[in-house]
N, C-alpha and C positions, 0 to 999 in steps of 0.2 A: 979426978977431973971436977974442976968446979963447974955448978948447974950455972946458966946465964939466964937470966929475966931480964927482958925490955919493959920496961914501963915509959910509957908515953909521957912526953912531956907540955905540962899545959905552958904558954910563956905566957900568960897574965888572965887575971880576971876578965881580963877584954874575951878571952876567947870563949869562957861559960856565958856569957851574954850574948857571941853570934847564936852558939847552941839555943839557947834558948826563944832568941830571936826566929829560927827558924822554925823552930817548934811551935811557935805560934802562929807563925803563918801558914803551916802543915797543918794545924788542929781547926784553921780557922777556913779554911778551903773545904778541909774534910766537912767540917758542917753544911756549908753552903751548900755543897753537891748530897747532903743527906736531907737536907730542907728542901731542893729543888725537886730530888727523887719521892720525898714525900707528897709537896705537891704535884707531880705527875699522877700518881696512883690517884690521889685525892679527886683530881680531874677525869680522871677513865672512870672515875666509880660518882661522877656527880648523879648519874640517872640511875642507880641502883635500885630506888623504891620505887621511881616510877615503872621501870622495867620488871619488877618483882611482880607489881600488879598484874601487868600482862601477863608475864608468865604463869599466875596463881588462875588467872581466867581460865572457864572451861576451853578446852581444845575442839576449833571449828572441824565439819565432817571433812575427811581426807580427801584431795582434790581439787580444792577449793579456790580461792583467787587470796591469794595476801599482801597487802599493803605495808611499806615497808620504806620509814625513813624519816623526818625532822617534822618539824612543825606545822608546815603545809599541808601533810598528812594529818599530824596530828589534832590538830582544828579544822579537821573535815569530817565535823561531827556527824553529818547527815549521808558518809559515801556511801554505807550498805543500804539505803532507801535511793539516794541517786542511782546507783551501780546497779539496783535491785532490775530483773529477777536472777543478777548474776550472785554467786554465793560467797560477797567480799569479807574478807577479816582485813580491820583496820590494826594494824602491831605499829605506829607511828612514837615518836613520841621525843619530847624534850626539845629543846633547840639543837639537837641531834649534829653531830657531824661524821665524816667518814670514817672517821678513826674508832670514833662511840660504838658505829654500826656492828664494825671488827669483834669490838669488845663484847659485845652485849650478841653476840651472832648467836652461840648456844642458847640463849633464854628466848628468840623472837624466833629462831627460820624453819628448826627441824620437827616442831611438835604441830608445826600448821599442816603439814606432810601436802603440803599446794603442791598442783600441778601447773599455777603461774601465779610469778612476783612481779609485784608492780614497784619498783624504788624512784627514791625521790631526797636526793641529799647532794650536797655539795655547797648550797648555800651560804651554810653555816661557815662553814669552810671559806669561802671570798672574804666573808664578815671578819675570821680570823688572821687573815694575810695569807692564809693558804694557798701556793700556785696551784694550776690547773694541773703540771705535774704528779702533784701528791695527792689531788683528788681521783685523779687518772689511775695511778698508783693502788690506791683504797678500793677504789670499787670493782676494779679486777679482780684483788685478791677478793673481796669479797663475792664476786662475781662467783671464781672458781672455790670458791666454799658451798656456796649454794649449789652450785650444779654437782658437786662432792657430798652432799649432803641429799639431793632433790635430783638423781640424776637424769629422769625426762620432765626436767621441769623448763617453762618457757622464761625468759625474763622480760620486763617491759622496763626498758630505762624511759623517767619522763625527764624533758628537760630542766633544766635549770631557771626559774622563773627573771625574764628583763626587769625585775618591778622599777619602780622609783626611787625605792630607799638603794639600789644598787648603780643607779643613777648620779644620785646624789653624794654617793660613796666615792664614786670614780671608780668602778670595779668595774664598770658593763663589758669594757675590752676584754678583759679576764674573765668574767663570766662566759663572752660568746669562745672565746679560746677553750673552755671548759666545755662548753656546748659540739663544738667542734669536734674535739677528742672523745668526747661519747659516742658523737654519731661515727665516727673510724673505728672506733673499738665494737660496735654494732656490727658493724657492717664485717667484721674480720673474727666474731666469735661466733659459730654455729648455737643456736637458740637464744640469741638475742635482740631481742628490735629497740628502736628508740625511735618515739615518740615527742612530737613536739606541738606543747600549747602556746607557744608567744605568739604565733598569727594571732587568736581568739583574744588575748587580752590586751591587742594595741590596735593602734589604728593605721589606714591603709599608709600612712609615712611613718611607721615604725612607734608612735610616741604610746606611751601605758595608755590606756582605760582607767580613768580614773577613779570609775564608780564600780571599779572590778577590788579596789582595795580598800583598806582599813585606817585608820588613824597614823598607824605607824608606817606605810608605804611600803610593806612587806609583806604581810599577811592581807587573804582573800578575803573581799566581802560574797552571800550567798550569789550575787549577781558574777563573781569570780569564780566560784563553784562553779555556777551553771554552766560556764564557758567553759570549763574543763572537763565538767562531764560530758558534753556535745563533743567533745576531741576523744577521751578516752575510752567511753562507752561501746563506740561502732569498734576501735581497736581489742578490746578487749572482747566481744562479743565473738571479732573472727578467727581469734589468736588463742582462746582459752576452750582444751578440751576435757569434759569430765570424765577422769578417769582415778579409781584408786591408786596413792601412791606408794609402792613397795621402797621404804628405805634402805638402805646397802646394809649389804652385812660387817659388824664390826671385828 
C-alpha cells in the first residue's frame, strides 16, 4: 500500500503576503495591549514612594482616629493640632483616587489598628471622567476591606467637596450624584456615617466661599480648614471610642 501525503498547496506569492500581513497586525495589537497593561501597573504604582514613607513611619497608638484619602487630606498639614486632643494619624496622600486607595490598602489601614477612619476621596476620580458608579463601586469594596481588616471599627465618610474648580469642570451634577450614593450606602451599612461640609464652605445660595480656597480652586485655604474642623470635630468627638484594636486572626 502506498503511504499518501497531503501537502498543501500555496496558489501564489499573494498568499505568503496575507500571512504575513496578518501577522503584523497580530504582533502589533499584541504590543499595544502590552504597552497599555504597562501603563496600567505604571499608574497603580504612581504613589509608591509617597506611600512607602507612610508606611516606614512609626505606627500611631492602637485606637486611634486615622485619616485616610487624596489631597484634601493630604495638605491638611495642621489636622492633628486642629483635631487635637483627639489622637488623629493623618495617612492621606497624592492626588489619590479610589482605585489607588484599593491599591495601596495593605501599606495605609491595618498597622494604624484605628478604632475610626475618616475618608475622603472621590474627587480625583470626577477630575478623571470617573462615574459616581465606580466611585460607589471603590469605596465599598474598600469599605468592606477595612471593616475585614478593623472589625469594630467606625467609619466616617466626608463628603466630596462643591469647590469651584468642579464648577468650572462641569462635574458638580456628578459630584452631588456621588454625594448622594454615599449618604445611601451610609445609611444601609452598619458602622458607617457620612458626614457633610459644603454647608460650611458656601454660602446661604449654595455658591463656594471663596476665601475658603487656594489658587487653584480646589484645594483649602487655613480659613477652609477651619470650616471643616467646626463640622468634623463635634462628629468625631461623639463617634470615636478609645479602645485597643484586636486584629482578626489570619
Amino acid at each position: 500500500m502506498k503511504s499518501i501525503f497531503y501537502v498543501p498547496k500555496f496558489s501564489c506569492p499573494h498568499s505568503f503576503l496575507e500571512i504575513m500581513k496578518h501577522t503584523t497586525q497580530f504582533l502589533t495589537l499584541l504590543t499595544l495591549l502590552t504597552l497599555a497593561n504597562a501603563g496600567l501597573h505604571a499608574a497603580e504604582r504612581k504613589y509608591t514612594k509617597d506611600v512607602a514613607k507612610l508606611a516606614a513611619a512609626p505606627a500611631p497608638a492602637p485606637g486611634g482616629i486615622l485619616m485616610v484619602g487624596s489631597s484634601i487630606f493630604r495638605k491638611w498639614t495642621t489636622a492633628a493640632d486642629d483635631l487635637a486632643p483627639l489622637p488623629v494619624t493623618n495617612r492621606g496622600f497624592g492626588g489619590s483616587k479610589t482605585d489607588d486607595q484599593l491599591f495601596f490598602f495593605d501599606q495605609i489601614v491595618p498597622s494604624s489598628q484605628a478604632s475610626l477612619v475618616m475618608w475622603y476621596c472621590g474627587s480625583n476620580d470626577l477630575n478623571a471622567s470617573r462615574t459616581p458608579y465606580e466611585i460607589l463601586k471603590n469605596t465599598k469594596e474598600w469599605i468592606a476591606k477595612t471593616q475585614a481588616t478593623l472589625p469594630k471599627v467606625t467609619i466616617l465618610i466626608v463628603s466630596v467637596i462643591r469647590s469651584p474648580q468642579k464648577r468650572e469642570k462641569g462635574v458638580l451634577a456628578l459630584l452631588d450624584e456621588t454625594n448622594k450614593a454615599l449618604i445611601e450606602l451610609a445609611k444601609s451599612t452598619p458602622g458607617v456615617l457620612f458626614v457633610d461640609v459644603n454647608p460650611e464652605l458656601e454660602t446661604a445660595t449654595g455658591e463656594p466661599v471663596m476665601e475658603c480656597y487656594v489658587s487653584d480652586k480646589l484645594h483649602l485655604t487655613p480659613e477652609g480648614y477651619r470650616r471643616m474642623t467646626s463640622v468634623l470635630k463635634p462628629v468625631l468627638k461623639e463617634n470615636w471610642k478609645p479602645s485597643v484594636v484586636v486584629l482578626p486572626k489570619e
